[in-house]
DOLUM-698366 format. One record per atom (N, C-alpha, C): x, y, z; chain; residue number from 0; atom name. Coordinates in Angstrom, 3 decimals. Each point is the difference from the previous one (the first is absolute). Layout:
BEGIN
+----------+----------+----------+---+-----+----+
|     east |    north |       up | c |   k |  a |
+----------+----------+----------+---+-----+----+
|        X |        Y |        Z | A | NUM | CA |
...
+----------+----------+----------+---+-----+----+
//
This chain:
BEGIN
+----------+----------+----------+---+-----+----+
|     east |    north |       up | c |   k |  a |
+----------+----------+----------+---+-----+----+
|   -7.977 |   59.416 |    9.184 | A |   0 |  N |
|    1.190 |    0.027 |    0.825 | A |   0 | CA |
|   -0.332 |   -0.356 |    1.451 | A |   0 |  C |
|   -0.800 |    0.688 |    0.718 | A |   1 |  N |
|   -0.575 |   -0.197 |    1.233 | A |   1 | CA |
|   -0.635 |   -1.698 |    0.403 | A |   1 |  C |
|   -0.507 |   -0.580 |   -1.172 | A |   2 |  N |
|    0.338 |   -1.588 |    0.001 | A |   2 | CA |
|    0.898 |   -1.034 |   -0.018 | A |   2 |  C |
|    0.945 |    0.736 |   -0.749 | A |   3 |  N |
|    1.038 |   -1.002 |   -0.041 | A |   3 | CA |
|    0.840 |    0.328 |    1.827 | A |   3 |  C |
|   -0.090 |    0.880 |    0.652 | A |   4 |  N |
|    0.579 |    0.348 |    0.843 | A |   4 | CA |
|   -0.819 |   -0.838 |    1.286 | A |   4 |  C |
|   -1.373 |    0.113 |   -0.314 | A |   5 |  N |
|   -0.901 |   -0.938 |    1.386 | A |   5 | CA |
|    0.510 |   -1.774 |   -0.793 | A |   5 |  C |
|    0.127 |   -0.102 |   -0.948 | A |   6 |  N |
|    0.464 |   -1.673 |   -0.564 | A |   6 | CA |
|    1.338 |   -0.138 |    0.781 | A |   6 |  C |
|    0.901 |    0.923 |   -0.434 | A |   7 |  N |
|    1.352 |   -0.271 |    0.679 | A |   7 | CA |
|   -0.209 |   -0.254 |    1.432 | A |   7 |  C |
|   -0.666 |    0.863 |    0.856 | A |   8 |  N |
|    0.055 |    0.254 |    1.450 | A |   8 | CA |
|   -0.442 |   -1.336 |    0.301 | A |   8 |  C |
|   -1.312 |   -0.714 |   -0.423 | A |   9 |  N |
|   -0.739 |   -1.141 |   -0.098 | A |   9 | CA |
|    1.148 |   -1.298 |    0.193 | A |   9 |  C |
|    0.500 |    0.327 |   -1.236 | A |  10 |  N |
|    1.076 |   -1.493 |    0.323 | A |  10 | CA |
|    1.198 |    0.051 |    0.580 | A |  10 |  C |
|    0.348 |    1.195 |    0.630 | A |  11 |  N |
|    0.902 |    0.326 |    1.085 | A |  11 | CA |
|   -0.322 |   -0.528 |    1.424 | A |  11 |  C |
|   -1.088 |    0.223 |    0.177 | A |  12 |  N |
|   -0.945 |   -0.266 |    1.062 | A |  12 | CA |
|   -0.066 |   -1.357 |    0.287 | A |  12 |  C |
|   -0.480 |   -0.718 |   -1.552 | A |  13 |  N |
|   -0.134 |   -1.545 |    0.274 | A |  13 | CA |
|    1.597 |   -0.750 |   -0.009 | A |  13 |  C |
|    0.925 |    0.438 |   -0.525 | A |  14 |  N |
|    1.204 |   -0.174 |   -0.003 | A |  14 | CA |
|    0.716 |   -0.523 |    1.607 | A |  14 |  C |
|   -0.114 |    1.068 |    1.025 | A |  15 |  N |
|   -0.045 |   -0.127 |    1.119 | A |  15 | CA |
|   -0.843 |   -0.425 |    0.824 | A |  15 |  C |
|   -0.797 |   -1.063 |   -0.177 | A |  16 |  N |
|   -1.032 |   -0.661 |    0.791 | A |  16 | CA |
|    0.689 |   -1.333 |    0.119 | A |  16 |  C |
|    0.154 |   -0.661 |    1.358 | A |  17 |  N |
|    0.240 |   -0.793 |    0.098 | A |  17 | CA |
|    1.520 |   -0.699 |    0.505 | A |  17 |  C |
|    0.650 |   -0.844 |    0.403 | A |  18 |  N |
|    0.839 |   -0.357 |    1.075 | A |  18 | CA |
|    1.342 |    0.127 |   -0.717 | A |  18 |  C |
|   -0.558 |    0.194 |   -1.056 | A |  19 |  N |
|    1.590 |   -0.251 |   -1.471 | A |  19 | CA |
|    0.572 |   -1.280 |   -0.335 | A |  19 |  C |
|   -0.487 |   -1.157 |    0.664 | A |  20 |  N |
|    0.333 |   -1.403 |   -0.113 | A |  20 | CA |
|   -1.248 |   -0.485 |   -1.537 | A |  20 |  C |
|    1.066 |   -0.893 |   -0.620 | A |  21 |  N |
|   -0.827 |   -0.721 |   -1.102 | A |  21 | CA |
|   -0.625 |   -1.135 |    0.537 | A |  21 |  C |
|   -1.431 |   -0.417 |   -0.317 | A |  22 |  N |
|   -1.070 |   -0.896 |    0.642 | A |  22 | CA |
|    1.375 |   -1.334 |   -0.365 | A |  22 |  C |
|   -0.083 |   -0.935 |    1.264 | A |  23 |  N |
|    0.485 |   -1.174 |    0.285 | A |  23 | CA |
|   -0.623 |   -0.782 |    0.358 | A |  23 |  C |
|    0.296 |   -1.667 |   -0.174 | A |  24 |  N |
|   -0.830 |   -0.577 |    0.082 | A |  24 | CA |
|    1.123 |   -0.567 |    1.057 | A |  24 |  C |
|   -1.290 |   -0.398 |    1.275 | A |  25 |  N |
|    0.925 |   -0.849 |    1.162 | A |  25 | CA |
|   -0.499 |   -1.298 |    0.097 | A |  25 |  C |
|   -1.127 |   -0.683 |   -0.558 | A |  26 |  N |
|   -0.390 |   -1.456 |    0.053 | A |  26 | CA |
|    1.008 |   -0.684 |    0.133 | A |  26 |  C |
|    0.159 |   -1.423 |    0.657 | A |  27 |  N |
|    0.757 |   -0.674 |   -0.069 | A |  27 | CA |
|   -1.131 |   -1.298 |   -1.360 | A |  27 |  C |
|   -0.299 |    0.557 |   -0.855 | A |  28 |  N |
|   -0.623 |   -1.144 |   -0.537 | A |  28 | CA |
|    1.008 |   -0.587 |   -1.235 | A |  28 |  C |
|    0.132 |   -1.220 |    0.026 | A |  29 |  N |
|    0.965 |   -0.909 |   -0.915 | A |  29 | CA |
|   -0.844 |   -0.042 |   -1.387 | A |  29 |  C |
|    0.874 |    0.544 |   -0.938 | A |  30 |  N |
|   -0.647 |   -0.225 |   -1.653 | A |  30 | CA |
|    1.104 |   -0.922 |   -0.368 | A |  30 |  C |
|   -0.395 |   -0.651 |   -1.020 | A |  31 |  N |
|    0.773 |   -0.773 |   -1.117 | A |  31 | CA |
|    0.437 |    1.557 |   -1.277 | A |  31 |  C |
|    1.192 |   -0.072 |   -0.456 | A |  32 |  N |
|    0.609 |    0.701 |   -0.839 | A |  32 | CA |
|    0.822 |   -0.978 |   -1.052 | A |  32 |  C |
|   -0.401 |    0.146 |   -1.784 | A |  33 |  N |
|    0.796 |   -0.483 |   -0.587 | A |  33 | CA |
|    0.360 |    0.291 |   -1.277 | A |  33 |  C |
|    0.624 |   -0.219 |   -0.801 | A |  34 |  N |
|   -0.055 |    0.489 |   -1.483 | A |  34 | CA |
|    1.911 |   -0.579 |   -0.383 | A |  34 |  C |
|    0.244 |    0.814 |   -0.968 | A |  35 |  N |
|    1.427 |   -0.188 |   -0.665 | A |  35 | CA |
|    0.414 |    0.705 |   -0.263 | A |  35 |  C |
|    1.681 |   -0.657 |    0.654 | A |  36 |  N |
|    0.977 |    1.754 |    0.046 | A |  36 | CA |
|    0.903 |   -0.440 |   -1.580 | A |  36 |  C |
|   -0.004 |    1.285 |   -0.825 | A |  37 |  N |
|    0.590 |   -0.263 |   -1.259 | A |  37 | CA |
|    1.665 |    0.782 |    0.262 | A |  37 |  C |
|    0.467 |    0.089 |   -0.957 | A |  38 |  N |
|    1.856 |    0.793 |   -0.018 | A |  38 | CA |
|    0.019 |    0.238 |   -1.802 | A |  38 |  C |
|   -0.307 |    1.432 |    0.155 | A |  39 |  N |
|   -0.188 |    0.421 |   -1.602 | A |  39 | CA |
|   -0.713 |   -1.119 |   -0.943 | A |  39 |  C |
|   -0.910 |   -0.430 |    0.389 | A |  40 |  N |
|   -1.491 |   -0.471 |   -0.527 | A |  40 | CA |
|    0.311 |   -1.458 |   -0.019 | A |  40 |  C |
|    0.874 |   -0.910 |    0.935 | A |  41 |  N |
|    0.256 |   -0.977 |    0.120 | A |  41 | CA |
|   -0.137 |   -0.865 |    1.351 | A |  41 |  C |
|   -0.934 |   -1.006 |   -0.026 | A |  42 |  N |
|   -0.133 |   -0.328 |    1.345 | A |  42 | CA |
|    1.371 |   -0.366 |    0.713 | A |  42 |  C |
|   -0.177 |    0.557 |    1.422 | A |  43 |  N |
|    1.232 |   -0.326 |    1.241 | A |  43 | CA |
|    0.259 |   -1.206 |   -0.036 | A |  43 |  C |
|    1.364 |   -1.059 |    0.167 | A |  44 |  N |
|   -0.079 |   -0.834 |    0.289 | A |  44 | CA |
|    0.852 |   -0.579 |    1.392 | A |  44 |  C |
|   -0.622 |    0.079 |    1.305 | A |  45 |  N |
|    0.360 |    0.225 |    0.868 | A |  45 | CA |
|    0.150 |    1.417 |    1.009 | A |  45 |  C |
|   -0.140 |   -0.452 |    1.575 | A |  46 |  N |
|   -0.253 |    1.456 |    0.190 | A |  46 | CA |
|   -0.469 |   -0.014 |    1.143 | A |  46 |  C |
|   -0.081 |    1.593 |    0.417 | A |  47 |  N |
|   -1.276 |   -0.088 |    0.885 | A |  47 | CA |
|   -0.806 |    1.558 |   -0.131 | A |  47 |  C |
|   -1.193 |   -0.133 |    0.675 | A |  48 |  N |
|   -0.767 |    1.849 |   -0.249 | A |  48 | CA |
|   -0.176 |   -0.758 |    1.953 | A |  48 |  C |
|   -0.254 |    1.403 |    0.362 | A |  49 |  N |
|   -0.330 |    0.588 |    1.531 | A |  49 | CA |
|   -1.033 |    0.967 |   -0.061 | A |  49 |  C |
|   -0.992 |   -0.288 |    0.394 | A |  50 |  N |
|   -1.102 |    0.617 |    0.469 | A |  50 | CA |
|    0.143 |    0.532 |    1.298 | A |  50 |  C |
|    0.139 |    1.719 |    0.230 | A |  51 |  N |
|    0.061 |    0.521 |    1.513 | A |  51 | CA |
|   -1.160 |    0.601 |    0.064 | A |  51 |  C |
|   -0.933 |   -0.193 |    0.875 | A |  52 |  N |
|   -0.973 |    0.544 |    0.512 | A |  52 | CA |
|    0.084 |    0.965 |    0.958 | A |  52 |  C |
|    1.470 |    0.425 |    0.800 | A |  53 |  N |
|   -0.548 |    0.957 |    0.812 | A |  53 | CA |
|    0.043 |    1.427 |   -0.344 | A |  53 |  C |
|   -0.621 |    0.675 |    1.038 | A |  54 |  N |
|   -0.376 |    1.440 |   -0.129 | A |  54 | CA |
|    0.407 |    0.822 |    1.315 | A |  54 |  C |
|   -0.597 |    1.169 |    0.346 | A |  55 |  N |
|   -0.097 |    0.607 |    1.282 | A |  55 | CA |
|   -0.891 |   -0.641 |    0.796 | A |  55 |  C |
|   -0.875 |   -0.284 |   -0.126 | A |  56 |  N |
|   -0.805 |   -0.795 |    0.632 | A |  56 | CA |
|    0.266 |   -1.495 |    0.375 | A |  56 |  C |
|    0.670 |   -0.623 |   -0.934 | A |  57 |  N |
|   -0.078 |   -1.553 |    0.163 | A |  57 | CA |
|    1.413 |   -0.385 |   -0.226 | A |  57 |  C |
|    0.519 |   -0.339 |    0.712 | A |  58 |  N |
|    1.481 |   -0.441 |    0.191 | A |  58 | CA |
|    0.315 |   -1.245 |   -0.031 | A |  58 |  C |
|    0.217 |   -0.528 |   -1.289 | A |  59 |  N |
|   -0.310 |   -1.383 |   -0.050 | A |  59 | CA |
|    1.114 |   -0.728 |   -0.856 | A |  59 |  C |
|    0.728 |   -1.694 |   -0.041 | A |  60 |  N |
|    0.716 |   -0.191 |   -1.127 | A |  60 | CA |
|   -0.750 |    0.042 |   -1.149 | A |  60 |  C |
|    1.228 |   -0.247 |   -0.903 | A |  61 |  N |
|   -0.002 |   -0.268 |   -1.435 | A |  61 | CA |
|   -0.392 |   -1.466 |   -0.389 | A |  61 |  C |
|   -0.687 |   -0.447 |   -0.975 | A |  62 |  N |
|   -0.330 |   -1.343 |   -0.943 | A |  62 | CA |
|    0.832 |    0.019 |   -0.748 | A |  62 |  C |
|    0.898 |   -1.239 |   -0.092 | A |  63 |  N |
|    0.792 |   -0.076 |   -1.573 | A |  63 | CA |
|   -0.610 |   -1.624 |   -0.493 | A |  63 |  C |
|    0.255 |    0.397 |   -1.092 | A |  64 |  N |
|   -0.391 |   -1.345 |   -0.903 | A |  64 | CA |
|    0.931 |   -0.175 |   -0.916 | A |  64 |  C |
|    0.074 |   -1.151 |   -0.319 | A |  65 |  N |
|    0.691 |   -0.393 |   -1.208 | A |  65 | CA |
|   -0.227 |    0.079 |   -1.668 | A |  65 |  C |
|    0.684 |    0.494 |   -0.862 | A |  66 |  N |
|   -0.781 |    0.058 |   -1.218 | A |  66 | CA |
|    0.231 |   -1.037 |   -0.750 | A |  66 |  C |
|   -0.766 |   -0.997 |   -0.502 | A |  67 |  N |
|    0.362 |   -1.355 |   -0.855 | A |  67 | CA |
|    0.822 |   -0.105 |   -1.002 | A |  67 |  C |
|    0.444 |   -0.753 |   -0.826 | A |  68 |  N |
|    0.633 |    0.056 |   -0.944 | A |  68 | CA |
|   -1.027 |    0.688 |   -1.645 | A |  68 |  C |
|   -1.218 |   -0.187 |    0.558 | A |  69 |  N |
|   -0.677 |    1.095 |   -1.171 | A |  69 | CA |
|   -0.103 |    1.404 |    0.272 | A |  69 |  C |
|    0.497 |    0.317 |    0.895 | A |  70 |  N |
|   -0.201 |    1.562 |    0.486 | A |  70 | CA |
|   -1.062 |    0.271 |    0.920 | A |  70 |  C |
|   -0.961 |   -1.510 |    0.545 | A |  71 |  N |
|   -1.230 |    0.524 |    0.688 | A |  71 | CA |
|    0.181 |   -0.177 |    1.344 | A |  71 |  C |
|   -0.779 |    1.254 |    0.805 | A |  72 |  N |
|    0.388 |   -0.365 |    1.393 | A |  72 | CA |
|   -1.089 |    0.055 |    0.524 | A |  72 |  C |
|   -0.554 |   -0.536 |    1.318 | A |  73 |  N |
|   -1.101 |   -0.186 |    1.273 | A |  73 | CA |
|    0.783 |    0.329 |    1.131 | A |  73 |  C |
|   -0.808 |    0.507 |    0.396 | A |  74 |  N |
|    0.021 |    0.850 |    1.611 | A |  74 | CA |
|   -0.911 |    0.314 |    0.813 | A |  74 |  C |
|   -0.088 |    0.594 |    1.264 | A |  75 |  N |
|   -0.865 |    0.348 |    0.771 | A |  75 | CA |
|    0.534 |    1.281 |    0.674 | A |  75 |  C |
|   -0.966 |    0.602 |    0.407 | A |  76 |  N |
|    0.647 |    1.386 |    0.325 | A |  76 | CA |
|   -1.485 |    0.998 |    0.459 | A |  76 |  C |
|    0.114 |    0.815 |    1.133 | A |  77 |  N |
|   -1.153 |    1.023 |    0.199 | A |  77 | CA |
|   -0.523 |    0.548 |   -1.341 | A |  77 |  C |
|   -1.278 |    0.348 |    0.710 | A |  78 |  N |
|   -0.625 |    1.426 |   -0.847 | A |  78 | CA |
|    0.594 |    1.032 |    0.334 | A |  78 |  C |
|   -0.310 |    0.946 |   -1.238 | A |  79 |  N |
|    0.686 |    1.375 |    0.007 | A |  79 | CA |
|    0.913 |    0.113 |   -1.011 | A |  79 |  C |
|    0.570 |    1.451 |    0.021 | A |  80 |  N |
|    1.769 |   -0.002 |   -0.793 | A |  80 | CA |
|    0.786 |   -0.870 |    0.407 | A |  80 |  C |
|    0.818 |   -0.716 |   -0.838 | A |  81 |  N |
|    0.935 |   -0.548 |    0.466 | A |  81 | CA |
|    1.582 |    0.397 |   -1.177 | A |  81 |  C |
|    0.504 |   -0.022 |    0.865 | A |  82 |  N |
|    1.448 |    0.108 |   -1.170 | A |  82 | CA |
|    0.419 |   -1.063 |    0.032 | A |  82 |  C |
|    0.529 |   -0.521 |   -1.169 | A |  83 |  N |
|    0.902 |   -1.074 |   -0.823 | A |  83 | CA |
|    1.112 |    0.397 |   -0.429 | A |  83 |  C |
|    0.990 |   -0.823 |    0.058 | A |  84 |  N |
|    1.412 |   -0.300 |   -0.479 | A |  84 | CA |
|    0.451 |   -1.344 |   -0.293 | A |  84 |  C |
|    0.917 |    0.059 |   -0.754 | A |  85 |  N |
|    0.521 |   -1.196 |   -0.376 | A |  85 | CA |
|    1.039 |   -0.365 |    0.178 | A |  85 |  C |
|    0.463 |   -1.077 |    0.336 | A |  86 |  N |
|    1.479 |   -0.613 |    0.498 | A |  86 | CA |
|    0.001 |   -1.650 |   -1.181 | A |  86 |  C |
|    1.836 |   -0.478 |    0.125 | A |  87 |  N |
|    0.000 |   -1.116 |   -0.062 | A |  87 | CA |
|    0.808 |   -0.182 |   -1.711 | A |  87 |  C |
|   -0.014 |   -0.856 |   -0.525 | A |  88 |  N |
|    0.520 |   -0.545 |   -1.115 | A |  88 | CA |
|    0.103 |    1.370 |   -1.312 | A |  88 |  C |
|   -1.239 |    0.749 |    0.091 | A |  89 |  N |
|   -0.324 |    0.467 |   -1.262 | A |  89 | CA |
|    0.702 |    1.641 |    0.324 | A |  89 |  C |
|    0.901 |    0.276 |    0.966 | A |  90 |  N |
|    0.729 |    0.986 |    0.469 | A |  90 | CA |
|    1.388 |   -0.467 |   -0.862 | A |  90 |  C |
|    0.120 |   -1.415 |   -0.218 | A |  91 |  N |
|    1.399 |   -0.061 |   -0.608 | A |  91 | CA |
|    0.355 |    0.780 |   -1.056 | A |  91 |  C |
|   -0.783 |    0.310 |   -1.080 | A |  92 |  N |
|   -0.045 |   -0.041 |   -1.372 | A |  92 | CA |
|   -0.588 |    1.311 |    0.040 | A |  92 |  C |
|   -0.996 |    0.578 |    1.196 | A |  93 |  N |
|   -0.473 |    1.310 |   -0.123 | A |  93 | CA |
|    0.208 |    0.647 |    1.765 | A |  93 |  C |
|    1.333 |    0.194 |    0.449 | A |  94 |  N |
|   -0.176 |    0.708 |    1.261 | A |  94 | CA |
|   -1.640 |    1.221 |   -0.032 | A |  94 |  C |
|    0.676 |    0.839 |   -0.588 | A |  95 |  N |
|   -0.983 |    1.585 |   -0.142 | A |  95 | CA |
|   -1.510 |   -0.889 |    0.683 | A |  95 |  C |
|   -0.424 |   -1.173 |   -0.360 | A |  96 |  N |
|   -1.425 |   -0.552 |    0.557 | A |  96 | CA |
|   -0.208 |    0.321 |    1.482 | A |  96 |  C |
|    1.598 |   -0.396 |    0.704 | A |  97 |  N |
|   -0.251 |    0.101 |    1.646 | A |  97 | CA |
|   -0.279 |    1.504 |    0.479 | A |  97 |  C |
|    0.276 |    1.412 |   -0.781 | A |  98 |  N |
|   -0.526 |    0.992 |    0.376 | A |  98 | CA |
|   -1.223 |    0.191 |   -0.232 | A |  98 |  C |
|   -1.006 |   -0.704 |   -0.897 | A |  99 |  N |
|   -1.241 |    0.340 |   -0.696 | A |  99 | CA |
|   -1.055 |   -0.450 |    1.381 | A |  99 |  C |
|   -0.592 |    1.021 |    0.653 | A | 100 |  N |
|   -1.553 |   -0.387 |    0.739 | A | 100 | CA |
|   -0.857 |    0.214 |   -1.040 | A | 100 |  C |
|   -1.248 |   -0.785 |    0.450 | A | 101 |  N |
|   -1.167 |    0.075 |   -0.299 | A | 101 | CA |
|   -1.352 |    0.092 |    0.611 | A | 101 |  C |
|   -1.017 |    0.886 |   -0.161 | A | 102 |  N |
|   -0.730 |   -0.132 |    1.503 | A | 102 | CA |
|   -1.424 |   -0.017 |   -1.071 | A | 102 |  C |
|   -0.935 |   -1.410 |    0.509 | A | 103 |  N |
|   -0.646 |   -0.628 |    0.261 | A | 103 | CA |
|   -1.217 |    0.088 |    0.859 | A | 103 |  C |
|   -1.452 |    0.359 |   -0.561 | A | 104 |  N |
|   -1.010 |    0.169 |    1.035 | A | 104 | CA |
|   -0.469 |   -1.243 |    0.063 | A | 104 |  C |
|   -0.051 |   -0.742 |    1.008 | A | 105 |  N |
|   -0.574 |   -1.301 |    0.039 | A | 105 | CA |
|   -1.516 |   -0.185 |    0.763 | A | 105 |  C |
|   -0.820 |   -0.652 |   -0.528 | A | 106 |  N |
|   -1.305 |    0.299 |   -0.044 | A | 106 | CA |
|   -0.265 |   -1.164 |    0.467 | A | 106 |  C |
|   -1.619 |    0.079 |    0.817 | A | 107 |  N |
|   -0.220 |   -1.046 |    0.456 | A | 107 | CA |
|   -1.048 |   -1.431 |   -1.300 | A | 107 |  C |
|    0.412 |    0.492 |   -1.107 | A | 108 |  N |
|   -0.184 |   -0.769 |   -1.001 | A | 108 | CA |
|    1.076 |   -0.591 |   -0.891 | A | 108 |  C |
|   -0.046 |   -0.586 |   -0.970 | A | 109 |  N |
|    0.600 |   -0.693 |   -1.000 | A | 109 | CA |
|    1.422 |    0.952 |    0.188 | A | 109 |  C |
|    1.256 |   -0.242 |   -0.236 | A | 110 |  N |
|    0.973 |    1.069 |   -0.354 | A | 110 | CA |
|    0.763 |   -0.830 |   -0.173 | A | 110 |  C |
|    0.328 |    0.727 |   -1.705 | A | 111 |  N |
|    0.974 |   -0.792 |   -0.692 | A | 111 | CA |
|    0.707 |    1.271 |   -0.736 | A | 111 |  C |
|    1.085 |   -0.332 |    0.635 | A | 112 |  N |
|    1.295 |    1.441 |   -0.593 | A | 112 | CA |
|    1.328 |   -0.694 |   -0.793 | A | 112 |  C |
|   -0.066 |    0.469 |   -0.928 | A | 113 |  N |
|    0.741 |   -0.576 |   -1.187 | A | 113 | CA |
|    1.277 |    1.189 |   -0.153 | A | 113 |  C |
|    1.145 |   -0.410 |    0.191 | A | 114 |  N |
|    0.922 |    1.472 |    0.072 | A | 114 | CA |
|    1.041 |   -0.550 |   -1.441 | A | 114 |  C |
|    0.207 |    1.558 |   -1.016 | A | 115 |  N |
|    1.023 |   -0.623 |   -0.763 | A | 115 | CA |
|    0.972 |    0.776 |    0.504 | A | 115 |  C |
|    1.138 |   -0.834 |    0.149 | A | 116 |  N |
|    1.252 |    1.070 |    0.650 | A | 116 | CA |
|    0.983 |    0.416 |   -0.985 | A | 116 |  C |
|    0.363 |    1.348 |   -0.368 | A | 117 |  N |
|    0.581 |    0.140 |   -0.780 | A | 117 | CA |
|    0.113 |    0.407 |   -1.355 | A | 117 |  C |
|   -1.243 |   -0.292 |   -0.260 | A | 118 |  N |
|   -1.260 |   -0.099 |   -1.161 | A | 118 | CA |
|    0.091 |    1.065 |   -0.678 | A | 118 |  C |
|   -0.214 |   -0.007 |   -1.412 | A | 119 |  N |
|   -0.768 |    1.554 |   -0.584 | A | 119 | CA |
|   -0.657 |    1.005 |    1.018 | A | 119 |  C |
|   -1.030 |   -0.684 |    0.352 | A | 120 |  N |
|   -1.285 |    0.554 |    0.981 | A | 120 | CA |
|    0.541 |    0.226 |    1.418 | A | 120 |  C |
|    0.637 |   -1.379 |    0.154 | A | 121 |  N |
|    0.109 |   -0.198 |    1.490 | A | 121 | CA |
|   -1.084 |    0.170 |    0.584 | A | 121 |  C |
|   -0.811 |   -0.815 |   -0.284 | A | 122 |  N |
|   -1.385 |    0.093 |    1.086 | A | 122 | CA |
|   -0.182 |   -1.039 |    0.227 | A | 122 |  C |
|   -0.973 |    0.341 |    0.900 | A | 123 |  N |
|   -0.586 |   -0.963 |    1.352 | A | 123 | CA |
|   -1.716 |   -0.303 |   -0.565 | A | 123 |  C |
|   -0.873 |   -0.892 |    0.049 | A | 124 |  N |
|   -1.097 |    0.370 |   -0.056 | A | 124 | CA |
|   -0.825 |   -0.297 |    1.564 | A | 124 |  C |
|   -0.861 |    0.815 |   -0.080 | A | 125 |  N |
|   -0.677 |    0.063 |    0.978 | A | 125 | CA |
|    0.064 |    1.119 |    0.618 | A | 125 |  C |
|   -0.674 |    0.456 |    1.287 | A | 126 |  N |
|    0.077 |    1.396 |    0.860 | A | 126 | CA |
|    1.626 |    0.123 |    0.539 | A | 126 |  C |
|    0.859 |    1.100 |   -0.542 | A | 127 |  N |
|    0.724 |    0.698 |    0.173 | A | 127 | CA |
|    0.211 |    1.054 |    0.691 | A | 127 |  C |
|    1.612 |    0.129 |    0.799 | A | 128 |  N |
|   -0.221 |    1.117 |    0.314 | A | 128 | CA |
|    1.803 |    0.868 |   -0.305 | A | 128 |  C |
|   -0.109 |    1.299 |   -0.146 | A | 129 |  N |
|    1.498 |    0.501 |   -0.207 | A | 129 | CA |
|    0.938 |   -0.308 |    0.951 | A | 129 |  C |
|    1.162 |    0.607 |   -0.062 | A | 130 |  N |
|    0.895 |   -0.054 |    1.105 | A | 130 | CA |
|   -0.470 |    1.234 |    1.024 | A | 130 |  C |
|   -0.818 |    0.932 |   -0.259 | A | 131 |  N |
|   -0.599 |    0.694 |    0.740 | A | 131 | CA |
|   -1.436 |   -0.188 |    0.959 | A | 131 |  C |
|   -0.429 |   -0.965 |   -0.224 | A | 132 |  N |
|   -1.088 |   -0.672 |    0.284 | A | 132 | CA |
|   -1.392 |    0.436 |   -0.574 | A | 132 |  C |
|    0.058 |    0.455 |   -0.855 | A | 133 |  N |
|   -1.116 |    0.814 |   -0.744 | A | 133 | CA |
|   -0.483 |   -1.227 |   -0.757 | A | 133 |  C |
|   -1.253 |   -0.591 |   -0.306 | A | 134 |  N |
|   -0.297 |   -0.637 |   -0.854 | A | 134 | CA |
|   -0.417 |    0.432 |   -1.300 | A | 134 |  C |
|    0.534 |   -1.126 |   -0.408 | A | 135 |  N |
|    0.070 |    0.285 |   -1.811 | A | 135 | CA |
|   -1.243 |   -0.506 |   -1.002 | A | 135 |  C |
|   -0.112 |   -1.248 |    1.318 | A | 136 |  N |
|   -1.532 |   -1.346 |   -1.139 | A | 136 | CA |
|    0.823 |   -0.940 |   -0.632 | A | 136 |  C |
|   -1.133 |   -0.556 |   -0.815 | A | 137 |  N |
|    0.906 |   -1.098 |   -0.738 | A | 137 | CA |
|    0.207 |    0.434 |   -0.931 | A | 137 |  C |
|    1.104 |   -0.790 |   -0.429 | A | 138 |  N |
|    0.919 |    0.451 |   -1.112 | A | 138 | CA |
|   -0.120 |   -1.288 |   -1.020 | A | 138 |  C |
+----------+----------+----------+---+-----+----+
//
């Protein structure tokens, strides 16, 4: 008993360490971002996704790109979280899309995020994060 009570105190302790802000990334460094946005397991045809990079720290616009007629899109956009949304053609047939964010860790390597909207799964692949900002991993 007297252990579990110094364990509790332990991560109470570490609980409150620290500024309460989640680590952000403020680089201004430009990545390439790309992959394919699906609509219940069907590529988009037409469109756009928005990459927002800012944070508390970095106050910055948004990237939008266009999504092709196969569903694939290229972009550029900071490192870090970024949230995504979608606008444009594929709202006709599915409004509910324009409420859906998605947030996006973008790395200073390869990143290719593939989102199905709507989907069984509805997933994204690649580093994820909730609407709470808690990360999840890939999915």
């Amino acid at each position: 008993m007297m252990h579990r009570r110094i364990a509790i105190g332990i991560i109470l302790l570490a609980a409150g360490c620290g500024d309460g802000t989640p680590p952000m990334d403020t680089s201004q460094s430009q990545v390439k971002v790309s992959g394919i946005v699906k609509v219940k397991g069907k590529p988009v045809s037409g469109g756009q996704i928005k990459f927002d990079p800012s944070n508390a720290l970095r106050q910055v616009g948004s990237f939008t790109a266009e999504i092709g007629p196969d569903g694939t899109y290229s972009a550029v956009t900071y490192t870090g979280e970024n949230v995504v949304r979608f606008s444009g053609a594929m709202l006709k047939a599915n409004p509910e899309i324009g409420l859906t964010t998605r947030f996006c860790n973008v790395t200073a390597a390869e990143n290719v995020f593939d989102f199905d909207l709507l989907g069984e799964t509805d997933q994204v692949r690649g580093p994820t994060y909730s609407r709470k900002g808690a990360k999840t991993g890939k999915r």
